[in-house]
C-alpha positions as CSV (number, residue, x, y, z in Angstrom):
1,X,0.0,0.0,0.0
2,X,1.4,3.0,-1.1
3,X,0.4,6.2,1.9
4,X,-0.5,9.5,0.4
5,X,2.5,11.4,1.7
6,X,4.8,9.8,-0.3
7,X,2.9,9.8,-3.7
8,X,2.2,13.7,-3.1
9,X,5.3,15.8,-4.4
10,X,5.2,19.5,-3.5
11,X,3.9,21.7,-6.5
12,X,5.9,24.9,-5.2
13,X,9.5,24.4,-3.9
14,X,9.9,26.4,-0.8
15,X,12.1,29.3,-1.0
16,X,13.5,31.2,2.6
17,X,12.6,34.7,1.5
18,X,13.1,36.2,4.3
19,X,11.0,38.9,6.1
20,X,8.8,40.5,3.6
21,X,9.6,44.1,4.0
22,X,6.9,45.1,1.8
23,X,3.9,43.3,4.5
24,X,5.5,45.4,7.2
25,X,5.3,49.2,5.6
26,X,1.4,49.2,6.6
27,X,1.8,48.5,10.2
28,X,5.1,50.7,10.0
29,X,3.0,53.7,9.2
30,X,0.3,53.0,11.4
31,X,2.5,53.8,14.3
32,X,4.0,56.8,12.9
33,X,0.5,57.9,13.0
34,X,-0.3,56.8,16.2
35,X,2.6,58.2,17.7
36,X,2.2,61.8,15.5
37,X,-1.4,62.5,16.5
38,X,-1.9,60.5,19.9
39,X,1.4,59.9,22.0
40,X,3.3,63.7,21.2
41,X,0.3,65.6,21.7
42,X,-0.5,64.2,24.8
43,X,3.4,64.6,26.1
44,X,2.9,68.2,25.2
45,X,-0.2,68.7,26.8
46,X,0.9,66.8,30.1
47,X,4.4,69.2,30.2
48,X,2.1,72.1,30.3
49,X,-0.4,71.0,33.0
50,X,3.4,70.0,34.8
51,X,4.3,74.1,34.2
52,X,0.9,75.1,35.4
53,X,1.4,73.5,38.8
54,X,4.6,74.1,39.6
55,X,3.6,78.2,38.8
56,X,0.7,78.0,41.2
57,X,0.9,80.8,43.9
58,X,-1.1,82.2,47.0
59,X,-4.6,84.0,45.4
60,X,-4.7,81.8,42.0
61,X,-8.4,81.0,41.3
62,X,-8.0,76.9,40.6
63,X,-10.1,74.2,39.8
64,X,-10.1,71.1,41.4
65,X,-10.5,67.4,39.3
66,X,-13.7,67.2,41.5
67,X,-15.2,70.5,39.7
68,X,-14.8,72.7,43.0
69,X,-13.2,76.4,42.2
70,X,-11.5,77.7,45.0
71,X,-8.2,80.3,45.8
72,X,-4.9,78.7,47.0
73,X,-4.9,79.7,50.2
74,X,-1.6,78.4,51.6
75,X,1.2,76.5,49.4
76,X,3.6,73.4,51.0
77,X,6.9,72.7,49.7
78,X,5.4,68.6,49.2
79,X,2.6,67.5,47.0
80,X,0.3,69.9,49.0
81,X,-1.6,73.1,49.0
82,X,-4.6,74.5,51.0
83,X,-7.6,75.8,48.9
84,X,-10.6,78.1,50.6
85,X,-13.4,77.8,48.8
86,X,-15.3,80.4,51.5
87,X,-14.0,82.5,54.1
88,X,-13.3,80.7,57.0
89,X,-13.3,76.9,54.6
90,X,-10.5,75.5,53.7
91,X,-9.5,72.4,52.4
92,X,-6.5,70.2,52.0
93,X,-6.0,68.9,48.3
94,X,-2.8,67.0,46.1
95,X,-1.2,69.3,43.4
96,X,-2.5,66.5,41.0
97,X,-5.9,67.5,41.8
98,X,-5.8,70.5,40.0
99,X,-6.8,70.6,36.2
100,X,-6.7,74.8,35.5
101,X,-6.1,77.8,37.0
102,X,-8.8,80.7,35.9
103,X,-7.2,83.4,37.5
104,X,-5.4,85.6,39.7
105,X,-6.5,87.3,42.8
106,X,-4.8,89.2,44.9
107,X,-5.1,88.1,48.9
108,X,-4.4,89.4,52.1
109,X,-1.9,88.3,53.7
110,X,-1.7,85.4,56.3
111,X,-2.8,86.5,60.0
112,X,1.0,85.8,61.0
113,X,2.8,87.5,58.2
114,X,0.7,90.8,59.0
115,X,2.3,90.5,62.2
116,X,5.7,90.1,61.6
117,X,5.6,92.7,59.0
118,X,4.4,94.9,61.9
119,X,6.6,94.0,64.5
120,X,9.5,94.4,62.2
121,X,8.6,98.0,61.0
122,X,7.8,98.7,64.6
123,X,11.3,97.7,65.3
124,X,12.6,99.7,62.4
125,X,10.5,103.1,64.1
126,X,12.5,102.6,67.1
127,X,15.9,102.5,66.1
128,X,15.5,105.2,63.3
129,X,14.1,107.3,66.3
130,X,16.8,106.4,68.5
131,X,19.1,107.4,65.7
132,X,18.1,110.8,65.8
């Protein structure tokens, strides 16, 4: 009995050809494209939210990722800053949590800072007086 793999002979002779170069263009341009109009833009878009936080300062009108719009209040060197979102409320948030900054208003300043601003022109006074 003869068995069908032996009778058969190949039709086409196999040739190694290789990696076909010409199959791989498509996907090749497909991420160029993908990395053109998805991945830079987003880089460019993440260094400027980066900028934005690291210029907030006391009296900018912020908004939080939560949709609350309050003032920085009070800044921390760490991840940190207090936002009052009415006089007397304020609230401890991440600088993450902050997706834009609508605008700047001027504050007073802190309760202590008034204080040693006054204590050290009072100190001033007195020795310019005792000067003269």
């Amino acid at each position: 009995m003869i068995s069908f793999a032996q009778a058969a002979e190949p039709s086409i002779p196999s040739v190694d050809r290789g990696v076909d170069w010409v199959g791989m263009i498509p996907l090749i341009l497909i991420g160029g494209i993908f990395y053109f109009f998805l991945v830079r833009p987003q880089q460019k878009k993440e260094k400027q939210r980066q900028a934005m936080i690291a210029a907030l300062a006391r009296g900018d009108r912020v908004v939080t990722t939560g949709g609350l719009i309050g003032t920085v209040y009070r800044l921390s060197k760490d991840a940190d800053l207090v936002l009052e979102f009415a006089e007397g409320v304020q609230i401890t948030v991440r600088r993450d949590a902050i997706v834009e900054v609508l605008a700047k208003i001027p504050m007073e300043e802190e309760p202590e800072e008034t204080e040693k601003r006054k204590a050290i022109s009072s100190r001033v006074k007195k020795s310019t007086n005792k000067q003269k």
